[in-house]
N, C-alpha and C positions, 0 to 999 in steps of 0.2 A: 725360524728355526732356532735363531738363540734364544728366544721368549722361553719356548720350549724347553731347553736345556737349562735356564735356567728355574725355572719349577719343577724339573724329573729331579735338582739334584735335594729339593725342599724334605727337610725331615719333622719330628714330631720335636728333639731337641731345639733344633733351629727356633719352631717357635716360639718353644716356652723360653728360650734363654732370649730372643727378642721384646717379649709381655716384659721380663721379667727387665728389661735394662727401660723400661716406660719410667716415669712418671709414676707414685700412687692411684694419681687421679685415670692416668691411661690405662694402667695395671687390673682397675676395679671396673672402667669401661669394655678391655676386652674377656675378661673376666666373665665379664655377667654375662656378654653376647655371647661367650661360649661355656657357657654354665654345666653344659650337658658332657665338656669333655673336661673343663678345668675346674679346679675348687678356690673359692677366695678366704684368703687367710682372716686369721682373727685381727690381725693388725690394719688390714684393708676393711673390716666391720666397723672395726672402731671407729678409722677416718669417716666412713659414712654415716657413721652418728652424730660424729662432732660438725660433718658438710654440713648436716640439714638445716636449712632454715628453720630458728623459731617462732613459733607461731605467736607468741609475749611480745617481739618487736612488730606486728601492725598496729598493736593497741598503744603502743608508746613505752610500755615498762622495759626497764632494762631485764635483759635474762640473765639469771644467777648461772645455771649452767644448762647443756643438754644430756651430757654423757652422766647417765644414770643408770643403775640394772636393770628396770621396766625396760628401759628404749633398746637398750643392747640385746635383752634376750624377743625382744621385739625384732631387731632385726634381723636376728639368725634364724628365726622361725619364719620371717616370708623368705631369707636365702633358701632356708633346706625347704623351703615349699617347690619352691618355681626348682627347683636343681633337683628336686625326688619328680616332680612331675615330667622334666625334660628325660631323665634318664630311665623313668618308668618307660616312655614312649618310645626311648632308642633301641629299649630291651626288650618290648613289644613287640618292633617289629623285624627285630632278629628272628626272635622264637616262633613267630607267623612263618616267616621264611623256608627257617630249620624243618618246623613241622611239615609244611605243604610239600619238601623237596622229598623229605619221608614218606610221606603219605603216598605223593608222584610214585615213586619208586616201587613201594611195595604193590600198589595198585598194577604197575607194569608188571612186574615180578610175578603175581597169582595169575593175570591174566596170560603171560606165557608158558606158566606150567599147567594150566587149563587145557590151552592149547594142545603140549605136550600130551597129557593122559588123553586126549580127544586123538591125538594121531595115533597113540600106542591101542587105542582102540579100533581103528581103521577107518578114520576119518579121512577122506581123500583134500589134499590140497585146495584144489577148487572148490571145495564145500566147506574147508577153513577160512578159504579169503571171501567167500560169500558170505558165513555168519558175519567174519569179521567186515565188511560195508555193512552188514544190516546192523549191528552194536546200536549206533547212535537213534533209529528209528525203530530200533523196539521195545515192546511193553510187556517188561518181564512178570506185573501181576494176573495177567490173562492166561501166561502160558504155564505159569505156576499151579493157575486154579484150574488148569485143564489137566497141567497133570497127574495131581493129586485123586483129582474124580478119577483117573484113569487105573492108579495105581488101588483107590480103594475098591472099585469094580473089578480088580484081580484081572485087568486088559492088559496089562505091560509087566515084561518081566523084572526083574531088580536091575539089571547091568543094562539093559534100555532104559530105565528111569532113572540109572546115576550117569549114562551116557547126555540124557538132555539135561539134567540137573547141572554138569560141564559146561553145555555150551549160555545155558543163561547164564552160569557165574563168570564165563569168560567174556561174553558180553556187558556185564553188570562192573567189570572190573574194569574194561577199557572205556567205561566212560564214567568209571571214577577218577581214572589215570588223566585224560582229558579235562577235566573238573579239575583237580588239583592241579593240572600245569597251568592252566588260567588264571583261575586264585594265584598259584604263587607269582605269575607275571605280574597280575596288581599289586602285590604284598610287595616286590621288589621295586615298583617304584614308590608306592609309600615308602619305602625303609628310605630309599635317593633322598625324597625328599625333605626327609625327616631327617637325616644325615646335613641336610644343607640349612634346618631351619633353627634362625636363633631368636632371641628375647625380643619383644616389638620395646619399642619407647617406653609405653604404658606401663608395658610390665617391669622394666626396667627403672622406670620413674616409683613404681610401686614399693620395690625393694628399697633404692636409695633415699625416695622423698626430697627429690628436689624439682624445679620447675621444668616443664616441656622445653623450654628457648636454653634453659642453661642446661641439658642434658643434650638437647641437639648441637650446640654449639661444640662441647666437646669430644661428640660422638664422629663429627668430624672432622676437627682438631685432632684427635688420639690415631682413628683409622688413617688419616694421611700420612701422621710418624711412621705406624708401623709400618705400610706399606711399602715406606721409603728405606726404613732398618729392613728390612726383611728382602728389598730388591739388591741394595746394598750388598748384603750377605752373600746374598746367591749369585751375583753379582763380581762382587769383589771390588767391584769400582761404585766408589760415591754418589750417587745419583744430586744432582745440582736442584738447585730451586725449580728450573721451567724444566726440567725433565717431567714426561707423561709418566703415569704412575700404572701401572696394568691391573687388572683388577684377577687377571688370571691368577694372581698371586691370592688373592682374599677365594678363588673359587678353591685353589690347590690346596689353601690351608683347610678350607672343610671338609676334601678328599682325604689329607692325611692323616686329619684327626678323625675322621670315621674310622679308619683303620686301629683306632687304638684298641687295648682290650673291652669289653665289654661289663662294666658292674652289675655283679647279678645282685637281686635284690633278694630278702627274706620275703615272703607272702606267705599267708594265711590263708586255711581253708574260709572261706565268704559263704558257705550255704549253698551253694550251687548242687543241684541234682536232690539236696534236702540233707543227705549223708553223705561222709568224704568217703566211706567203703563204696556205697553207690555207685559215687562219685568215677573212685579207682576203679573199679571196675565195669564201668561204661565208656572209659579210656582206651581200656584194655583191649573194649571191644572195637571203637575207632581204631585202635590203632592196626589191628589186623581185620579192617574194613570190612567186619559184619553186621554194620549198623545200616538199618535200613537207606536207600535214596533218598526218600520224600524226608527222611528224619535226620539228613545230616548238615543241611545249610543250617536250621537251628542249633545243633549242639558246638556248630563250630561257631558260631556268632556269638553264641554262649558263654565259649571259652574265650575267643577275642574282645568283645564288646560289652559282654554282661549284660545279653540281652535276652536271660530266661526268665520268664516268670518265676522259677523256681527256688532265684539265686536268692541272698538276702544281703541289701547292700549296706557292709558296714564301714569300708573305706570311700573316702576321697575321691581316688581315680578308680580306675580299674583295676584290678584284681589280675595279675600273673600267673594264679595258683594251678590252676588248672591246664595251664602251657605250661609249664615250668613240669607238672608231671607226665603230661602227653611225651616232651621228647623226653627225658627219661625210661619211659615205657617204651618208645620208639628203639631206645640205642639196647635196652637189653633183648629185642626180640630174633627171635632164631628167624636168617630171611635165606635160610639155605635150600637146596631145590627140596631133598627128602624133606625136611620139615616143612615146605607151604606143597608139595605131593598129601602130606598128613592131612593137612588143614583141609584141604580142598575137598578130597575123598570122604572126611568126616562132617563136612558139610553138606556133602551131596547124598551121603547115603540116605536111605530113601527107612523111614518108621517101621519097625517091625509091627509086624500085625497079628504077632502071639501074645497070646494073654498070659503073660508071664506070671503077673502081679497074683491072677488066681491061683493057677499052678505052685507058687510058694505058697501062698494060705493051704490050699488043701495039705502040699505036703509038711507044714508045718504044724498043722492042725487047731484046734482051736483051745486056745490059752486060755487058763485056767483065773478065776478072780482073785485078784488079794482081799486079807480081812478089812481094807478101808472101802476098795471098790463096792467088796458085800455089804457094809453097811452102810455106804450112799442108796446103793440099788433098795435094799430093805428101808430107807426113810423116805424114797419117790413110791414106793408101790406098796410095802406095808405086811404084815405078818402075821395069822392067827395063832391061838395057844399052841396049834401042832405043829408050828414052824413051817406049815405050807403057804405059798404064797395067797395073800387075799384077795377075793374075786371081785371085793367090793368097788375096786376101779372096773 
């Protein structure tokens, strides 16, 4: 129970004013392992310029210096690599989150005002909880194409084929809704995990450029300070040499630095869909889920992994562009009963089957040539001296 108390009382101050009373050398160790939440200064780049071994002392020559502009803007180019890529992935998979918790939602939301216009129809209870068990086990493009044959055979009236047209969208919606809550379950612990994960050795040795034994050496050396200022703290009493060191403390610090705000990034439209109109407006249509079944595990892998054909990969990592405008499009949308009543009804209603498009021609009658139309037509077909048309075609 005190363990406890003392990590409920750990803040996000707590730790930086802890890094911050390190060492250079500990400063730049927990620094890097936590890249995704903290930035290393220009004064901490420079030490690691000047740490790295040169490579002139195995061959024997003395080194003149190492801190030069090449090395330096060398190292800030692998920092802002490894720390755009950590905090691209933090942001990733926020906005997977965000979106799927959206998507959940409105998915529920059509499928109970479905429901609703189905009861205001006279749908009896028991024939709502029955569609609703069969959701999951049925095959909405069968019943689709029976109704259509039905409705062109002039067999079913309009308000019987926006009646069934109701229950397959309320079907088609509750196991969107199931879909999304599953995805988001996996998206949330990717995000846990990704919240807890920091820079391997490697990638750490890659930034700094010093050797695997003299990086491990003080990656244990630094982590034991802190852990011992940090228990200290929350603490209040000194922790002695053979004091046990908790490591609940190194879990709590990545708990409350997950908690910090979020940097969003600038992205660029990547080619994705071919066009970013396209693009935005097959969003548009995700986002008020009238995107076929069969076709939406691809656009949503699309969007998270950049795994369409369509895409064109010109960045690095993955590309945000496309989440980044999903929940956007998500938070402006009307999720109120009348307006998804609208939606629903204007998706169900069933094709008119008056020839409209004649009906205006006739009554509009038939329009007259311009003088350029007349002389295209006159150089395809051709003109004798009396201005009638030539028979010779």
């Amino acid at each position: 129970m005190a363990q406890a108390l003392e990590t409920s009382s750990l803040t996000t101050e707590m730790i930086e004013e802890v890094i911050a009373g390190l060492s250079i050398q500990g400063r730049i160790i927990l620094r890097l392992l936590l890249i995704q939440y903290l930035d290393i200064t220009h004064e901490e780049i420079l030490y690691m310029v000047s740490d790295r071994p040169d490579p002139r002392c195995v061959s024997g020559k003395k080194p003149v210096t190492t801190m030069t502009q090449e090395s330096i803007m060398a190292m800030i180019e692998r920092r802002n690599e490894y720390r755009r890529r950590a905090r691209l992935r933090r942001e990733r998979t926020w906005l997977q989150c965000v979106a799927l918790n959206n998507q959940a939602r409105m998915a529920s939301a059509l499928a109970t005002r479905a429901a609703a216009l189905l009861t205001a129809r006279g749908v009896s209870s028991e024939t709502m909880e029955r569609l609703t068990g069969q959701a999951r086990s049925t095959v909405p493009s069968t019943t689709l194409r029976l109704l259509e044959e039905r409705w062109d055979k002039n067999e079913i009236p309009a308000e019987e084929y926006q009646k069934h047209r109701l229950v397959v969208e309320m079907q088609t919606q509750l196991r969107f809704a199931e879909r999304f809550t599953k995805r988001l379950d996996l998206a949330q612990r990717e995000r846990e995990t990704s919240d807890r994960t920091t820079l391997h050795d490697h990638e750490i040795g890659h930034i700094w450029g010093i050797p695997a034994g003299t990086l491990a050496a003080r990656k244990v050396k630094f982590l034991a300070q802190y852990l011992t200022l940090l228990q200290t703290k929350c603490s209040g009493v000194a922790a002695g040499p053979g004091d046990r060191l908790s490591l609940d403390l190194w879990n709590e610090t990545m708990r409350v630095l997950s908690h910090t705000p979020i940097e969003r990034s600038i992205a660029t439209y990547d080619g994705l869909e071919r066009t970013e109109s396209a693009l935005l407006e097959k969003l548009a249509t995700y986002a008020l889920i009238r995107i076929p079944e069969a076709a939406e595990t691809k656009f949503w892998n699309s969007l998270v992994y950049g795994a369409s054909s369509n895409a064109m990969h010109s960045e690095t990592t993955r590309t945000l562009f496309g989440l980044q405008r999903l929940v956007s499009i998500q938070r402006d949308l009307d999720a109120g009963d009348e307006a998804l009543d609208e939606e629903l009804l204007t998706r169900t209603t069933p094709i008119s089957k008056e020839p409209e498009s004649l009906a205006t021609q006739h009554e509009s009658g038939p329009s007259e040539l311009t003088e350029l139309q007349q002389h295209i037509l006159h150089t395809f077909i051709g003109e004798d001296v009396s201005g009638r048309a030539s028979d010779k075609w």
